[in-house]
N, C-alpha and C positions, 0 to 999 in steps of 0.2 A: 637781375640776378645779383647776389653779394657776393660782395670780394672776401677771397680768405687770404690767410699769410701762414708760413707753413717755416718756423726758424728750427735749423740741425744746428746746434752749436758747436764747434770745437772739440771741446773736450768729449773724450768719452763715457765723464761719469756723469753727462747732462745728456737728457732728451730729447724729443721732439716737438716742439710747439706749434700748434693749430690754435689759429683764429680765425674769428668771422668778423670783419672788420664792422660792417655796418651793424653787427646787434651789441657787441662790444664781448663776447664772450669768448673763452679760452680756456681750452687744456692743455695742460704738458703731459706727456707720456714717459713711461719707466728708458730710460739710459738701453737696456736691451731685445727692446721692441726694435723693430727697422719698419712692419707694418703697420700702420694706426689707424682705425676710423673715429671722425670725430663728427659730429651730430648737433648744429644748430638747433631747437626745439622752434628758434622763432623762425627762421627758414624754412623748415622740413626736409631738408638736406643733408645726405650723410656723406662724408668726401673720407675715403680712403686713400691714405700715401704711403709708398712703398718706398723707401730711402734706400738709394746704393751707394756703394764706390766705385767710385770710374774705374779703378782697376777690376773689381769683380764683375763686369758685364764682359761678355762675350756674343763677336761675330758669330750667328748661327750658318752661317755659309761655312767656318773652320772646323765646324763639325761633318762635314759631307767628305 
């Protein structure tokens, strides 16, 4: 299976970068995306990432 690398930069007028290490290909995504699917063609693999912030997750036990 290939390796992906998945860069959230800093800033917030940058986006999210997917790559598939072993076929050499990459997208960046819009700055206001948090969801992204990216799609190697040589893989046939589509990996979805969902980027948070630690402070926006919540224990679902503090909801009971």
């Amino acid at each position: 299976m290939s390796s992906y690398t998945v860069t959230v930069p800093d800033g917030e007028e940058l986006g999210i970068r997917v790559a598939c290490e072993e076929h050499g290909t990459a997208e960046e995504f819009r700055p206001e995306r948090r969801t992204v699917a990216f799609f190697c063609e040589r893989c046939g693999y589509e990996i979805e990432v969902d980027v948070r912030a630690a402070d926006d997750w919540r224990d679902l036990g503090e909801m009971c």
